[in-house]
VONUVEX-373498 format. One record per residue (C-alpha): residue number from 1; residue in three letters; x, y, z. Coordinates in Angstrom, 2 decimals, always signed. Example, Ala and Ser with C-alpha at 12.3 -4.5 7.8 and 13.67 -1.06 7.14 Angstrom:
2
R     k     r        c1        c2        c3
R     1   ALA    +12.30     -4.50     +7.80
R     2   SER    +13.67     -1.06     +7.14
//
This chain:
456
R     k     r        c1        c2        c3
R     1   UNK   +124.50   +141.76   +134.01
R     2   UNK   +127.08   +139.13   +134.85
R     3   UNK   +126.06   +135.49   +135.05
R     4   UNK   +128.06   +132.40   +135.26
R     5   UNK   +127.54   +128.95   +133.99
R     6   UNK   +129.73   +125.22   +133.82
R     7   UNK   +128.80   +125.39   +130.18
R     8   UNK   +126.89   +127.40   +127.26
R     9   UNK   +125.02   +126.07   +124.45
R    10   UNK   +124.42   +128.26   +121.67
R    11   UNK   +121.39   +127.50   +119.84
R    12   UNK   +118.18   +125.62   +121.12
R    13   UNK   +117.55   +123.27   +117.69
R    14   UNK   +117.66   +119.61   +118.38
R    15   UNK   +121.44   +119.47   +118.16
R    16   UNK   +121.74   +122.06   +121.48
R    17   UNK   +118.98   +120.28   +123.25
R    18   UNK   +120.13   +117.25   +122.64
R    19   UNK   +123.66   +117.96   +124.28
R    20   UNK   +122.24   +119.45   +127.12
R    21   UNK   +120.32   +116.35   +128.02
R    22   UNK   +122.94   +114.04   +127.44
R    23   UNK   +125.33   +116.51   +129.71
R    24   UNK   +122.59   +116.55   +132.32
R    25   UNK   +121.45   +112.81   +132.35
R    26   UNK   +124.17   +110.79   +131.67
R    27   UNK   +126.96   +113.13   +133.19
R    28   UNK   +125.37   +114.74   +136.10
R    29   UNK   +125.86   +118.38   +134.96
R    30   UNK   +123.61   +120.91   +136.06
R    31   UNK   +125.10   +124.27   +135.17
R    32   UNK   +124.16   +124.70   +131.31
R    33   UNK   +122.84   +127.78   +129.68
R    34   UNK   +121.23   +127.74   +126.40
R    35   UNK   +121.00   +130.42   +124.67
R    36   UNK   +118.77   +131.38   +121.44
R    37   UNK   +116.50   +134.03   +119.82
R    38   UNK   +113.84   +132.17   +119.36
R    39   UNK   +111.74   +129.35   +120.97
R    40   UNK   +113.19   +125.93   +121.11
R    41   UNK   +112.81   +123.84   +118.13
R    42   UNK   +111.27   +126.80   +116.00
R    43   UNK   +114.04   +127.56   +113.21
R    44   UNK   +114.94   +124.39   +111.49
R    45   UNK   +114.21   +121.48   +113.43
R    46   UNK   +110.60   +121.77   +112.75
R    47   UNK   +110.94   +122.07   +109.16
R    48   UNK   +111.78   +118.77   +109.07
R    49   UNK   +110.22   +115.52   +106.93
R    50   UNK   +110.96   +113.67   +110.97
R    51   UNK   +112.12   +110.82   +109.39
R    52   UNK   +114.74   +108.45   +110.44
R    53   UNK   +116.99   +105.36   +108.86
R    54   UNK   +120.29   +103.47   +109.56
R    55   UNK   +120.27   +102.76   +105.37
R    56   UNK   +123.43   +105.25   +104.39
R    57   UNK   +126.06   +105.19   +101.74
R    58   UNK   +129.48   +105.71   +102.25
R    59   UNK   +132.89   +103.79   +102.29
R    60   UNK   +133.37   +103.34   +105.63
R    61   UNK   +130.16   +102.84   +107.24
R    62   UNK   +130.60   +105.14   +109.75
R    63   UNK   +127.10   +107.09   +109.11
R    64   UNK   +125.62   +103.70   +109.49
R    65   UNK   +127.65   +102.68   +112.78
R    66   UNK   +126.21   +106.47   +114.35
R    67   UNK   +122.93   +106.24   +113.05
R    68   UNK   +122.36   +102.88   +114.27
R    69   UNK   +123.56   +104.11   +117.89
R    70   UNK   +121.10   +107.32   +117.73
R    71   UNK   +118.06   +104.97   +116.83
R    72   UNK   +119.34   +102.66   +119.94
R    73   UNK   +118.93   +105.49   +121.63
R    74   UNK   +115.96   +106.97   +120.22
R    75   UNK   +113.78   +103.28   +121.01
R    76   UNK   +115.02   +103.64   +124.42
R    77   UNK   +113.87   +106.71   +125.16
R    78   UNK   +110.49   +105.90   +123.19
R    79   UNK   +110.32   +103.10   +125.39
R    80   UNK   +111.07   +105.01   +128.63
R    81   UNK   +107.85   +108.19   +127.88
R    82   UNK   +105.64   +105.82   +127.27
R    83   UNK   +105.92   +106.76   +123.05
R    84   UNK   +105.35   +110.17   +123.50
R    85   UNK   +106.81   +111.31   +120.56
R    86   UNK   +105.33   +108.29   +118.49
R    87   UNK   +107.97   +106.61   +117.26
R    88   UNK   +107.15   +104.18   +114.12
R    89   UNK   +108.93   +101.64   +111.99
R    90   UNK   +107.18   +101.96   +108.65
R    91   UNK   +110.59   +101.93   +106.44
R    92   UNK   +111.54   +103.70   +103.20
R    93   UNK   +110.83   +103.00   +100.06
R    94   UNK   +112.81   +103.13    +97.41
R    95   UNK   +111.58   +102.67    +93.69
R    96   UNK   +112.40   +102.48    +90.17
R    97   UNK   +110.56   +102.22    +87.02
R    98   UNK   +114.27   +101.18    +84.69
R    99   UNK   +114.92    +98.02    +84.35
R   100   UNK   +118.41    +99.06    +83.62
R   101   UNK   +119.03   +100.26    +86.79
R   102   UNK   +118.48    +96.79    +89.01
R   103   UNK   +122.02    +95.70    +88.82
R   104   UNK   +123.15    +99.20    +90.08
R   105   UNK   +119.95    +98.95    +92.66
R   106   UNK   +121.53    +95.25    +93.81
R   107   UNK   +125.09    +96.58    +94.07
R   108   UNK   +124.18    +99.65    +96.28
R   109   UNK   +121.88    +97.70    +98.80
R   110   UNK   +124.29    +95.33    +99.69
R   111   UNK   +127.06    +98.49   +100.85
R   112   UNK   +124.54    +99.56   +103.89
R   113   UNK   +124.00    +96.01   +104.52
R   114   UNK   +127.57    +94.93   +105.27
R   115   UNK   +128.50    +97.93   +106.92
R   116   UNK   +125.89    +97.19   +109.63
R   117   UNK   +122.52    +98.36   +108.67
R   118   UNK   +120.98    +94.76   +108.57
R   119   UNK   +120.64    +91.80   +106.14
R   120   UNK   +119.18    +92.18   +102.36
R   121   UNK   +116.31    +89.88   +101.54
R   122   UNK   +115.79    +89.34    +97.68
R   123   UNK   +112.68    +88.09    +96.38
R   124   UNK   +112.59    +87.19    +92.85
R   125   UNK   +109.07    +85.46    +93.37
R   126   UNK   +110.83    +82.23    +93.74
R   127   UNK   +109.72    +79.44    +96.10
R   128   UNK   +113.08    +79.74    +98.33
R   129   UNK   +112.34    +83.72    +98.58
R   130   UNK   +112.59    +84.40   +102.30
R   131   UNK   +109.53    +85.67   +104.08
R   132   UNK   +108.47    +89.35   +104.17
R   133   UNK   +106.63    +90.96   +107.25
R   134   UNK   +104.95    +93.74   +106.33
R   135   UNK   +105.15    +97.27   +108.36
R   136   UNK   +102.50    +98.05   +111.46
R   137   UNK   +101.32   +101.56   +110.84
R   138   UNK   +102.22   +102.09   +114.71
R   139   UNK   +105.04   +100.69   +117.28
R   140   UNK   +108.81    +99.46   +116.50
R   141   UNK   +109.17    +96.82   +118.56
R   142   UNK   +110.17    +92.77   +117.16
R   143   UNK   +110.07    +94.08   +113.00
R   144   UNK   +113.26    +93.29   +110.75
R   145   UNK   +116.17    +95.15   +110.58
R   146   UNK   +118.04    +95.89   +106.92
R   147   UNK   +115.93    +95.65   +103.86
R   148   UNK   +113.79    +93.56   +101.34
R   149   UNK   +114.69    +94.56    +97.47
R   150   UNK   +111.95    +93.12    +95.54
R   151   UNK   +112.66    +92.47    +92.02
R   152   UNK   +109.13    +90.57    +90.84
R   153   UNK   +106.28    +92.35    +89.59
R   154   UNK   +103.84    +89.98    +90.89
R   155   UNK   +104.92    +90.70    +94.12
R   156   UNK   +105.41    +94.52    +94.08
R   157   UNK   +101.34    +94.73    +92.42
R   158   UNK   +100.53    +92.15    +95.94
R   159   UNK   +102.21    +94.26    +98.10
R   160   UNK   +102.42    +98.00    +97.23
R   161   UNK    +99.36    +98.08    +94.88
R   162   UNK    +99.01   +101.50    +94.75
R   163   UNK   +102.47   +102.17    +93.04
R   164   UNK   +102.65   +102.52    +88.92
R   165   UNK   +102.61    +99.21    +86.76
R   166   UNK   +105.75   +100.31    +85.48
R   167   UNK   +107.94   +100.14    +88.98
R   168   UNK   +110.47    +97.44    +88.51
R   169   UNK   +111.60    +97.28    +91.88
R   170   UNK   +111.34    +98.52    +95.17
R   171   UNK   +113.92    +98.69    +98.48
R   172   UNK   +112.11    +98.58   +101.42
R   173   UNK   +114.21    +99.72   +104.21
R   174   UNK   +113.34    +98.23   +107.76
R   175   UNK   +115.01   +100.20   +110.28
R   176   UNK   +113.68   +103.21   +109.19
R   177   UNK   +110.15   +105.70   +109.65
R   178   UNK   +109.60   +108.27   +111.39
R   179   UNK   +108.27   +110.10   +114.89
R   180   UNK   +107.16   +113.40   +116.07
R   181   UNK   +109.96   +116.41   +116.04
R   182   UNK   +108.38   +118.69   +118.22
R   183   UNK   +107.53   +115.78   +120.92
R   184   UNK   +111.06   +114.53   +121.18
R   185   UNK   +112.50   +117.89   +121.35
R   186   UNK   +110.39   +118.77   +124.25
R   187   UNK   +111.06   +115.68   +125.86
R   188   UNK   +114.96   +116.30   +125.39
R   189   UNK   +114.78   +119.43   +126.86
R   190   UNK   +112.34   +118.98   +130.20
R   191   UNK   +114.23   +116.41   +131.70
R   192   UNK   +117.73   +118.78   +130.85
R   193   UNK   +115.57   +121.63   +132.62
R   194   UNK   +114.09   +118.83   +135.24
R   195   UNK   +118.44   +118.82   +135.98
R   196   UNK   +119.16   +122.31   +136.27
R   197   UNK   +119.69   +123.68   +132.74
R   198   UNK   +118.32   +126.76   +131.97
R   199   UNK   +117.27   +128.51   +128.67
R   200   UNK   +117.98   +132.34   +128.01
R   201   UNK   +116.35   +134.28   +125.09
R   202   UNK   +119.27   +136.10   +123.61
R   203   UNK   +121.63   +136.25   +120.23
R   204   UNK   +125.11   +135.38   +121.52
R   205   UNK   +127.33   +138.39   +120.20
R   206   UNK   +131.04   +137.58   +121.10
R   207   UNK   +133.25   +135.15   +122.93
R   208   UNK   +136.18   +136.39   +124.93
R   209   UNK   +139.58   +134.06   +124.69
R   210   UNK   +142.07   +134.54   +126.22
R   211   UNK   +145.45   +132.57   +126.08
R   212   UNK   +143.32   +130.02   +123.61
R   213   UNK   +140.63   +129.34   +126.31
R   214   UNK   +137.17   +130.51   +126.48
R   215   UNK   +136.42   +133.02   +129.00
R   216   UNK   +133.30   +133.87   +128.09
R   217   UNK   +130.41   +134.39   +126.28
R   218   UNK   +128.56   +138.35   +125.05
R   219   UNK   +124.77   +138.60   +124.51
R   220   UNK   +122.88   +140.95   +122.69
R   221   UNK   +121.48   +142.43   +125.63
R   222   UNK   +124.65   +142.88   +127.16
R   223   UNK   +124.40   +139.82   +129.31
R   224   UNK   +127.93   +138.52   +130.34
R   225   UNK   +128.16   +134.56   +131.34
R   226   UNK   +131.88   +133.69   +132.26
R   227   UNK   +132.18   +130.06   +131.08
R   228   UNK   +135.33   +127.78   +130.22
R   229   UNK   +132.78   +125.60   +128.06
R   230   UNK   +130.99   +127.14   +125.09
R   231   UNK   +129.08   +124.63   +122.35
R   232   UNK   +128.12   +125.79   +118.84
R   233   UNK   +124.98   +124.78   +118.25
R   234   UNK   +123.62   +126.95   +115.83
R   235   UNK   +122.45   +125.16   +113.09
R   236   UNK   +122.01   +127.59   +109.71
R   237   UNK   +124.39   +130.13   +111.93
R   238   UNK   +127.05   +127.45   +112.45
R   239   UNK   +129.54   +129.13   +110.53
R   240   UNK   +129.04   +132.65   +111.78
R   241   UNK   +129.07   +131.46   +116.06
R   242   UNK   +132.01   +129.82   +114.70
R   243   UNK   +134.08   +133.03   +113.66
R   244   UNK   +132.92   +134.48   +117.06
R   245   UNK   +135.84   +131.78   +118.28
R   246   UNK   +138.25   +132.56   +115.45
R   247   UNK   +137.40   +129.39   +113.23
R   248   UNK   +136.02   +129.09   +110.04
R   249   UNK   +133.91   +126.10   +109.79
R   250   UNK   +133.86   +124.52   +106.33
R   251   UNK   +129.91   +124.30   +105.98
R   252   UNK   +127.25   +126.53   +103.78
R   253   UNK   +123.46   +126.33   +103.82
R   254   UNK   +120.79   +124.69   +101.37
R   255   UNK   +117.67   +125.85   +101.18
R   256   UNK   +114.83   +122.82   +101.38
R   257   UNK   +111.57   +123.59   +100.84
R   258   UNK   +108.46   +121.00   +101.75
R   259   UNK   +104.40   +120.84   +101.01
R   260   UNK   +101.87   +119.58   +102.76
R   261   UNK    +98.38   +118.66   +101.34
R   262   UNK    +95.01   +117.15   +101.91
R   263   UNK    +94.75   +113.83    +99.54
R   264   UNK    +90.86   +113.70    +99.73
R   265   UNK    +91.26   +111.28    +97.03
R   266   UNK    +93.11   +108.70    +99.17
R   267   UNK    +96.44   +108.35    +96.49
R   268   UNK    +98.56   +107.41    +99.78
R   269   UNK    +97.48   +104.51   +102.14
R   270   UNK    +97.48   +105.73   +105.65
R   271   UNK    +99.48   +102.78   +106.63
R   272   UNK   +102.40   +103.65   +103.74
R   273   UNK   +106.26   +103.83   +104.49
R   274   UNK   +108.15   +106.54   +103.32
R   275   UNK   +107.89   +106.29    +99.70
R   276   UNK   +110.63   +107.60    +96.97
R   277   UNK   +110.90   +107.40    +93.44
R   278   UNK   +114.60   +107.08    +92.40
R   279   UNK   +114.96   +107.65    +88.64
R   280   UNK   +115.38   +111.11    +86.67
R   281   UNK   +112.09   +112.24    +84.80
R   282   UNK   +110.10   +114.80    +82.72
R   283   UNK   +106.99   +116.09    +84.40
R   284   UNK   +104.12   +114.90    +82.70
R   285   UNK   +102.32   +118.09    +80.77
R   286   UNK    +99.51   +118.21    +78.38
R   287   UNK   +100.30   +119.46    +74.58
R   288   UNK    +98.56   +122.83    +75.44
R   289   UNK   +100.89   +123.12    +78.66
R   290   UNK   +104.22   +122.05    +76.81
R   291   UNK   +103.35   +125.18    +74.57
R   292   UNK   +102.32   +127.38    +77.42
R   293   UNK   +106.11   +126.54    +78.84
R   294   UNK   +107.33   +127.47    +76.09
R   295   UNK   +106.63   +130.30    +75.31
R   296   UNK   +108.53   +131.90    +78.51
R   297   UNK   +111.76   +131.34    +78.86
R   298   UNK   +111.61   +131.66    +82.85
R   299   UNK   +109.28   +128.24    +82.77
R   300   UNK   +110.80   +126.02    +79.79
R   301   UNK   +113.03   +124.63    +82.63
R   302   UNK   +110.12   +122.94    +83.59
R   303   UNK   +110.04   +120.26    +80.34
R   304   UNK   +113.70   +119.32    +80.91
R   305   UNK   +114.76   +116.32    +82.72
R   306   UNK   +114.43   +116.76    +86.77
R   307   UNK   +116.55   +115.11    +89.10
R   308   UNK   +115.39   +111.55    +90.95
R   309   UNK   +114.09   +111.91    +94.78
R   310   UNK   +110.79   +112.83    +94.94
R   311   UNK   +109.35   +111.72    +97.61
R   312   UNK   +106.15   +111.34   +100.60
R   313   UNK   +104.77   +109.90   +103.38
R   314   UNK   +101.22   +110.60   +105.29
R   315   UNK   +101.09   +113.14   +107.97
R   316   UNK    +99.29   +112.02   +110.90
R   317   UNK    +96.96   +108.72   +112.26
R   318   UNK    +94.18   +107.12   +110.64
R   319   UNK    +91.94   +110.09   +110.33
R   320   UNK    +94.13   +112.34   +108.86
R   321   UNK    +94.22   +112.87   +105.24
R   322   UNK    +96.93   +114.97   +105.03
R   323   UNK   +100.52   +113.71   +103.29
R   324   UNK   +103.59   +115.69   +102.70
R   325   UNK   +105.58   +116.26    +99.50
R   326   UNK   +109.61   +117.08    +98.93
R   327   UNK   +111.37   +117.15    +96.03
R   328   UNK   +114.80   +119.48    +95.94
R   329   UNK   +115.01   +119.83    +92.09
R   330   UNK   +116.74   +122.82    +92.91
R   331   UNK   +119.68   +122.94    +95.31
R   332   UNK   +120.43   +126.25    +95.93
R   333   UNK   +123.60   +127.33    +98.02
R   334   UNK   +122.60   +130.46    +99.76
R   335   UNK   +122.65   +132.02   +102.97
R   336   UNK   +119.58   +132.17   +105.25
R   337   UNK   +116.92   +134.41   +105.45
R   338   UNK   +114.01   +134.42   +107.56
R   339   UNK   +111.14   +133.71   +106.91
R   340   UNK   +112.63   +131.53   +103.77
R   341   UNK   +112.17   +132.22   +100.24
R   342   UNK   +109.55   +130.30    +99.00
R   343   UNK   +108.80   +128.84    +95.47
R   344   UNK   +104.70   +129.19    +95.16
R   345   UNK   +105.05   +126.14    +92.13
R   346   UNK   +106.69   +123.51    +94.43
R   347   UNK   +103.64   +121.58    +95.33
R   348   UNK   +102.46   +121.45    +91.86
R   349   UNK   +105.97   +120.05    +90.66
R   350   UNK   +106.68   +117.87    +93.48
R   351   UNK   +102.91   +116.32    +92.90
R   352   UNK   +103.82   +115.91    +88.91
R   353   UNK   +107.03   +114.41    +90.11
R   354   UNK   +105.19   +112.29    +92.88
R   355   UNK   +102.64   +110.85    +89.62
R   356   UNK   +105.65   +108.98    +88.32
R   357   UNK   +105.46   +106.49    +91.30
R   358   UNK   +102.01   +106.84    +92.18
R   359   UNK    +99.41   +107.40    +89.10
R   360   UNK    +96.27   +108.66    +91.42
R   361   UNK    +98.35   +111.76    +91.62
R   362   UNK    +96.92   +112.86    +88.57
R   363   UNK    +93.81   +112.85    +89.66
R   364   UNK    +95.05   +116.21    +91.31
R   365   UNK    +96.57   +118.11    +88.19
R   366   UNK    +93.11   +119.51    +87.51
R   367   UNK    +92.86   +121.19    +91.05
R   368   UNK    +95.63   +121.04    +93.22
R   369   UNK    +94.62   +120.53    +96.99
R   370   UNK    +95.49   +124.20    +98.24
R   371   UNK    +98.83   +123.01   +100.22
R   372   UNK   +100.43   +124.73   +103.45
R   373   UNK   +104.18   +125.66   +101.84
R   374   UNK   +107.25   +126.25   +104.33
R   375   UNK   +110.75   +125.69   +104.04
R   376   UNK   +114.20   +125.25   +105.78
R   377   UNK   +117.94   +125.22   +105.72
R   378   UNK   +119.99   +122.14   +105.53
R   379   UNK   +123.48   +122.72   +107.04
R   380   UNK   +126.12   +120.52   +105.39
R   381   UNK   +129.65   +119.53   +104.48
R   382   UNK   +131.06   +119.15   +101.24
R   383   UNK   +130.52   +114.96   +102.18
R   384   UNK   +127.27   +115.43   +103.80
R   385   UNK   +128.70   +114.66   +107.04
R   386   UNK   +127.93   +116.50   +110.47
R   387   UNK   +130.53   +117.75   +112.70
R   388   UNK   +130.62   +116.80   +116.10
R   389   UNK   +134.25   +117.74   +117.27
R   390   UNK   +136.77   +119.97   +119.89
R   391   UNK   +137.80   +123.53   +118.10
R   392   UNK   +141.33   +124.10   +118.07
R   393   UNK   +140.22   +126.69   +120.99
R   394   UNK   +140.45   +125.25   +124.56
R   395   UNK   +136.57   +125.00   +125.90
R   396   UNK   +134.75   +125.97   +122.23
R   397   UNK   +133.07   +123.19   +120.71
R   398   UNK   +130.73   +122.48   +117.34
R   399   UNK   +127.97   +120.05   +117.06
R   400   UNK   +126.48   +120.75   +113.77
R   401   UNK   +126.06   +120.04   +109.80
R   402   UNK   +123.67   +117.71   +110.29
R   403   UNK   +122.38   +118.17   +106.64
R   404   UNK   +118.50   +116.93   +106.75
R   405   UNK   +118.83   +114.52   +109.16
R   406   UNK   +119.20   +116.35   +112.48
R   407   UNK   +116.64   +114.81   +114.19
R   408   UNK   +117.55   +111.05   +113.19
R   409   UNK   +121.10   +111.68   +114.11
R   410   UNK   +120.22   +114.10   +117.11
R   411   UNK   +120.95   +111.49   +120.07
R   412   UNK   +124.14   +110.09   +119.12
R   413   UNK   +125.30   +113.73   +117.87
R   414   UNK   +124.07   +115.18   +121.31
R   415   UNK   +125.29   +112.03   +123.07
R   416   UNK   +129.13   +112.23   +121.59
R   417   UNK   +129.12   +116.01   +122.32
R   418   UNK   +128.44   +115.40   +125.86
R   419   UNK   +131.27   +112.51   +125.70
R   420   UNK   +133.72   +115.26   +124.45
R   421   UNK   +132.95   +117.50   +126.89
R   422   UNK   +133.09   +115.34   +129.56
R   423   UNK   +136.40   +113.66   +129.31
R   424   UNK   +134.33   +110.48   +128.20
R   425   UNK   +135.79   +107.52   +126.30
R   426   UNK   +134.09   +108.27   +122.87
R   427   UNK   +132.72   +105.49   +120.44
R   428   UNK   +134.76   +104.35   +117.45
R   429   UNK   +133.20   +106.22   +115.46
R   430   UNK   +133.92   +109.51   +116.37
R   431   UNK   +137.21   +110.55   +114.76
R   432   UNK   +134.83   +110.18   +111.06
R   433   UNK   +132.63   +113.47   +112.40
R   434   UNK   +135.76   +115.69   +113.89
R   435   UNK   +136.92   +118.47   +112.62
R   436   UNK   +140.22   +116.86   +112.34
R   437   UNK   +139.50   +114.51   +109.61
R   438   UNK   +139.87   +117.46   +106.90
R   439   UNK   +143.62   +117.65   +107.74
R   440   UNK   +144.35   +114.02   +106.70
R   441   UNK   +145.27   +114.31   +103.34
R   442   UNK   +143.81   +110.58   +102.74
R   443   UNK   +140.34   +111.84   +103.69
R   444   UNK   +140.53   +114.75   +101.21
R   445   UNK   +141.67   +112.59    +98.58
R   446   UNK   +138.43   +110.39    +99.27
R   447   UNK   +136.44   +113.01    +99.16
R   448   UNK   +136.81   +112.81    +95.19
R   449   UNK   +135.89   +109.57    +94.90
R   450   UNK   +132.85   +110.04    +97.45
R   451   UNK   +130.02   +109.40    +95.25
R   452   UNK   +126.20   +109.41    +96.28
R   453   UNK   +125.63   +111.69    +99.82
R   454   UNK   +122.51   +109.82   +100.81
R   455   UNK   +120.59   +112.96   +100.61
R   456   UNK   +116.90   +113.11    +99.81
//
């Protein structure tokens, strides 16, 4: 069967949705097929923690400038359905229980802050402190932007009371929280559909070129759709669509793994931020469990020093109980399989690791809430930074590498897509996410001097 369409999306994960409704609502174009095995929003995008923040390292500020655009976007369309996808502004928070780490703490808050994410507030528990406004559990709307670095105990014990006595100081990032995956997507892709675009079950197979320009595009079932416009979209697959055009995208997949469990005993207020514990540790064991490590060398990894990033949030409203726990001590490089691997100790090592910054996790280590395990891949660069660019083929396109922060970055990923495709003028930001940028030899030579990705 031969169909025909103005343009072809491969993949259905936030990234392809969100380019077909920024193709269909801002440019008027009504001919777009997506294409995908499996239901929208089912592989990756719904593995996700569904946070968002415009607080991002790097030297040029670029992630900052995009994210900031992509939560512009993502308040106006929480403002436009009503909230339907429950959009809050709850923050981050970053802590750390080493005192010799507050000058490094000052020095890295203030990059983010003059690169656009929003002033830094210090309170040292001083008179002349400047006010703090604490977080609504709900809404977005008239909160601060950029972040409050608190560097008095007095104040953190007033404030976060539930963190250890031993936290020195805590970054609480404003523009920042999080909002409901699965609602967005689905608004993303009605109204596209509401326009004309259609979704087609199907594994895209090959792509015909001919004299460098896409003819078109080869399903599985034998389904032909001439096109001159073909977008890959497809997330943990983004390097093999993108051989299908003859390029080889320089991307590889991480596997990210995250928990979800009831905390009956009420260890994280319902009304919390995002909350991260930023220093190195050794889980805490009992004597009898040190030797119990021991004694097999396929656990003693477990009593050496794991990496900083542990983190949670609660999962749900008021009557929920349920939180969710992440913590990649391992980073491992591999390609994807479905269903993922999964490692049946994470919640009981991300809950040790969570009992650094919050001491009523022990209160679990006897009995571990039974916890609801699943995992996902995070498609990145060697800089963490996504790729929203032209191929060097005429018509073939690549929106992807958005490395754990898909959703937060969807809109103004989707958004410049659509800009590329339609002959748009694109924002200054966009030459830092082409596919170009890897044949300035200035770029590569920053590369080694990159420093912290910003990944959690």
């Amino acid at each position: 069967m031969t169909e025909t369409a103005e343009i072809v999306i491969c993949g259905a994960g936030i990234a392809g949705v969100s380019t077909a409704y920024y193709l269909s609502v801002s440019h008027g174009v009504s001919d777009i097929v997506l294409v995908d095995e499996r239901p929208p929003l089912s592989l990756t995008s719904d593995k996700s923690t569904e946070c968002y923040r415009n607080w991002w390292p790097g030297p040029d500020g670029a992630m900052v400038v995009m994210m900031n655009r992509s939560i512009d976007l993502l308040e106006r369309l929480a403002d436009e359905s009503g909230n339907v996808f429950h959009l809050n502004r709850r923050g981050y928070l970053y802590a750390t229980g080493d005192e010799s780490r507050l000058p490094e703490m000052l020095v890295a808050a203030q990059e983010p802050s003059r690169q656009g994410a929003g002033p830094l507030r210090v309170h040292r528990g001083l008179s002349d402190d400047p006010p703090y406004l604490l977080s609504p559990a709900e809404g977005f709307h008239n909160l601060p932007d950029g972040a409050d670095l608190f560097l008095d105990g007095g104040l953190i014990r007033r404030y976060f009371p539930y963190l250890s006595d031993g936290t020195r100081a805590v970054l609480h990032v404003r523009r920042a929280g999080w909002f409901s995956a699965q609602q967005l997507g689905a608004t993303l892709l009605s109204e596209a559909r509401a326009r004309g675009a259609r979704l087609i079950q199907g594994r895209v197979s090959s792509v015909t070129i001919s004299a460098n320009q896409v003819q078109s595009v080869h399903l599985n079932d034998g389904t032909k759709i001439d096109t001159y416009c073909f977008v890959n979209a497809a997330g943990p697959f983004l390097r093999d669509v993108g051989r299908l055009t003859g390029v080889e995208l320089p991307v590889y997949n991480e596997l990210h793994l995250k928990a979800a469990l009831r905390d009956r005993l009420k260890v994280v207020p319902r009304d919390a931020p995002m909350l991260i514990w930023t220093d190195p540790q050794f889980l805490p064991w009992s004597q009898d469990e040190h030797d119990m490590l021991d004694e097999d060398e396929t656990t003693r990894w477990l009593r050496q020093e794991m990496p900083a990033g542990v983190h949670t949030r609660p999962e749900g409203g008021a009557d929920s109980d349920i939180i969710l726990l992440l913590w990649e001590y391992h980073l491992t490089e591999m390609e994807p399989q479905f269903p993922a691997p999964l490692d049946e100790l994470y919640p009981e090592i991300a809950l040790r690791g969570m009992a650094a910054m919050l001491p009523g996790m022990r209160g679990y280590f006897d009995k571990i809430p039974r916890p609801v395990l699943d995992g996902g891949y995070y498609t990145r660069t060697r800089e963490n930074r996504l790729i929203v660019s032209p191929l060097p083929v005429s018509g073939a396109y690549v929106i992807g590498a958005l490395s754990g922060y898909g959703l937060m970055a969807s809109c103004a990923a989707g958004e410049l897509m659509a800009d590329y495709i339609s002959g748009s003028e694109l924002p200054d930001y966009a030459p830092a996410f082409s596919l170009e940028r890897y044949s300035d030899p200035e770029y590569i030579n920053l590369l080694d001097t990159w420093g912290d990705s910003g990944q959690l």
